[in-house]
Each structure stands twice: as C-alpha cells, then as structure tokens.
C-alpha positions as CSV (number, residue, x, y, z in Angstrom):
1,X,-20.8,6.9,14.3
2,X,-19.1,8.6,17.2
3,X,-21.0,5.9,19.8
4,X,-21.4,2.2,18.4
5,X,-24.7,0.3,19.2
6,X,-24.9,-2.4,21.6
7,X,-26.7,-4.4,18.9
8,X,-26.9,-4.2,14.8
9,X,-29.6,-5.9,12.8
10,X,-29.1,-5.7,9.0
11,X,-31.9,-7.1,6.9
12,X,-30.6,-7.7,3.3
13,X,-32.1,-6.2,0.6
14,X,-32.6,-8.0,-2.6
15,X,-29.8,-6.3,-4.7
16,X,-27.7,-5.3,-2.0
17,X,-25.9,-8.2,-0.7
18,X,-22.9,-7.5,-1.2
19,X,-23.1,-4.7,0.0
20,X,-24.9,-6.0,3.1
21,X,-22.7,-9.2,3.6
22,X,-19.2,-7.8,3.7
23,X,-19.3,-3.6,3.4
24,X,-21.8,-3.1,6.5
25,X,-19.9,-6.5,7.9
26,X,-16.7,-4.8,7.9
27,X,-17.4,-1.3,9.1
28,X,-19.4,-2.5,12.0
29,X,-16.6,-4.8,13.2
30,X,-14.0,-1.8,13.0
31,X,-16.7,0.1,14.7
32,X,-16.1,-2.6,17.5
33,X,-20.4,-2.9,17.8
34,X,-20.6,-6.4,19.7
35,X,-23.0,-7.9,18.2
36,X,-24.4,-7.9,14.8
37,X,-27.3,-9.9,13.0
38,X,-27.8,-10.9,9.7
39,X,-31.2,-11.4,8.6
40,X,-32.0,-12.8,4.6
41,X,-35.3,-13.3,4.2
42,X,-35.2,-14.3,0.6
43,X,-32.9,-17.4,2.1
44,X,-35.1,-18.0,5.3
45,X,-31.8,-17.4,7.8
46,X,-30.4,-15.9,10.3
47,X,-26.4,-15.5,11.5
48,X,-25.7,-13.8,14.3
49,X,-22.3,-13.0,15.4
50,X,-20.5,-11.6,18.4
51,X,-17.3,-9.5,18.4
52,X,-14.7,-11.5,19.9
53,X,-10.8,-10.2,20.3
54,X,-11.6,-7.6,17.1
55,X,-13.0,-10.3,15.1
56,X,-16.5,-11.0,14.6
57,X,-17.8,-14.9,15.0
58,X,-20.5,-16.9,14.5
59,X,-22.7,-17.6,17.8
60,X,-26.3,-18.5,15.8
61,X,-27.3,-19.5,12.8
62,X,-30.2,-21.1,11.4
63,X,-31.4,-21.5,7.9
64,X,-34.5,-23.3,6.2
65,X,-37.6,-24.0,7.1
66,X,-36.7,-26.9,9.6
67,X,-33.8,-24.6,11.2
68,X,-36.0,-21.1,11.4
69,X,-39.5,-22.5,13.1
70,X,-38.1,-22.9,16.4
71,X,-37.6,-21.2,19.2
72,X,-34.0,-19.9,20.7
73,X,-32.2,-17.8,22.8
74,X,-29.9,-15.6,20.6
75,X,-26.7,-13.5,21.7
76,X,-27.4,-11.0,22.8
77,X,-30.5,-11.8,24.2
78,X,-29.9,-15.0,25.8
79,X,-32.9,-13.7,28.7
80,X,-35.6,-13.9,26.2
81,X,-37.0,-16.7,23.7
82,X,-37.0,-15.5,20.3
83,X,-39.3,-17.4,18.4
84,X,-38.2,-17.2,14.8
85,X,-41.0,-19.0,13.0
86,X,-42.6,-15.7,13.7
87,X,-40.0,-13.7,12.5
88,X,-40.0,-15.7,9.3
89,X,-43.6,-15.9,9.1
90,X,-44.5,-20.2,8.9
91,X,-44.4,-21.3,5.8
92,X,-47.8,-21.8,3.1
C-alpha cells in the first residue's frame, strides 16, 4: 500500500481470526490508516477503533443482540446514523 485508506473494514472470516484480529490489526496500524473496523458476525459485534498517537484505540463497540439493534453514530462517520440491527440482520 503506497496510500493508506481513510477507513478499513475487516469482516472476519470463520477460520481466519487470527489472522484477522491481530496480523491485518497490526499492519494497518503501521500503515497509519485512522480508522479501522472490526466486524464478527459469528459473535454479533462490532469494534471500531481510531488511530491515536501511533496506537490504535477503541471508540465503539457493541456486542449481542441487546448491544447491535440500535442505532449509532460511529467514528468515522459521526454525520450519519448507522443502524446496526440492519447490519446484523434482527434476530429469528
């Protein structure tokens, strides 16, 4: 990557977590990409962190049914309403 994106979403993959969690975790923090999402479907959550002084921390997170069929405003979209019981799909 010569240009980092503004925004990385990573959706983990049964199998991959690792992977996923800390490899793709790591190199986009070097990478200095400002804000980076974790999405795990199988666990019904979201993270979402923000690069602060190198580091990446947490800004959102949300997990569960109770947590994920809301509505929010989430770094770096704090203009829009994200309404996550959609993203999730509600529950049966």
């Amino acid at each position: 990557m010569t240009i980092p994106p503004d925004w990385v979403c990573e959706i983990l993959a049964p199998g991959h977590e690792r992977k996923d969690r800390v490899m793709h975790f790591i190199r986009l923090q070097r990478a200095g990409v400002p804000f980076y999402w974790i999405i795990a479907p199988q666990e019904r959550a979201l993270i979402a962190y923000a690069l602060d002084a190198g580091a990446y921390r947490a800004v959102f997170t949300a997990k569960g049914v109770g947590e994920t069929a809301v509505k929010g405003c989430i770094p770096p979209f704090m203009e829009i309403e994200i309404d996550l019981g959609l993203l999730f799909g509600q529950p049966h």
